[in-house]
C-alpha positions in Angstrom: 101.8 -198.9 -28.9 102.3 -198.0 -32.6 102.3 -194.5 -33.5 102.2 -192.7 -37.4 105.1 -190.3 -38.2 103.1 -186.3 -38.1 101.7 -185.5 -41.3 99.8 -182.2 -42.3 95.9 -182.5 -42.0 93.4 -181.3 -44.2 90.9 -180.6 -41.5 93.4 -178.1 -39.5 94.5 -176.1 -42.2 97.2 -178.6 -42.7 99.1 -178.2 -39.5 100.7 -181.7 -38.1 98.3 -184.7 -36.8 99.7 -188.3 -36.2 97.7 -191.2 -34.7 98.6 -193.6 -32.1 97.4 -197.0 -31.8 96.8 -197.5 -27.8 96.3 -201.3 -26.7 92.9 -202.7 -26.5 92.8 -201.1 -30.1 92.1 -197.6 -29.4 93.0 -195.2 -32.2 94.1 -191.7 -31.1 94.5 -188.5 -33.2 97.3 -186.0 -31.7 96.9 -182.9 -33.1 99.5 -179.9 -33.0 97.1 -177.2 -33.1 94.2 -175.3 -32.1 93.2 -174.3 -36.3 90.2 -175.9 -37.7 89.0 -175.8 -41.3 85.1 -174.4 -41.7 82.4 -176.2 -42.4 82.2 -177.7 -46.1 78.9 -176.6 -47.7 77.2 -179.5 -49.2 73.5 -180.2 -50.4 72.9 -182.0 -46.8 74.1 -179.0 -44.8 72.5 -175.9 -47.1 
């Protein structure tokens, strides 16, 4: 298994996220909080 060093995330008000790479290719986000940014207001979502 290969997993990214923790770096902040945009999308959770930039608290720590890293992935790890699981066999059989499965990608997995492991985040280190319960925050969440809002939703972006774009011409699709108005």
């Amino acid at each position: 298994m290969t997993i990214s060093l923790p770096q902040p995330g945009e999308a959770f008000e930039n608290e720590n996220i890293a992935f790890l790479l699981a066999p059989g290719n499965l990608n997995i986000e492991l985040i280190d909080t319960d925050k969440r940014a809002g939703i972006i207001n774009t011409a699709d979502n108005l």
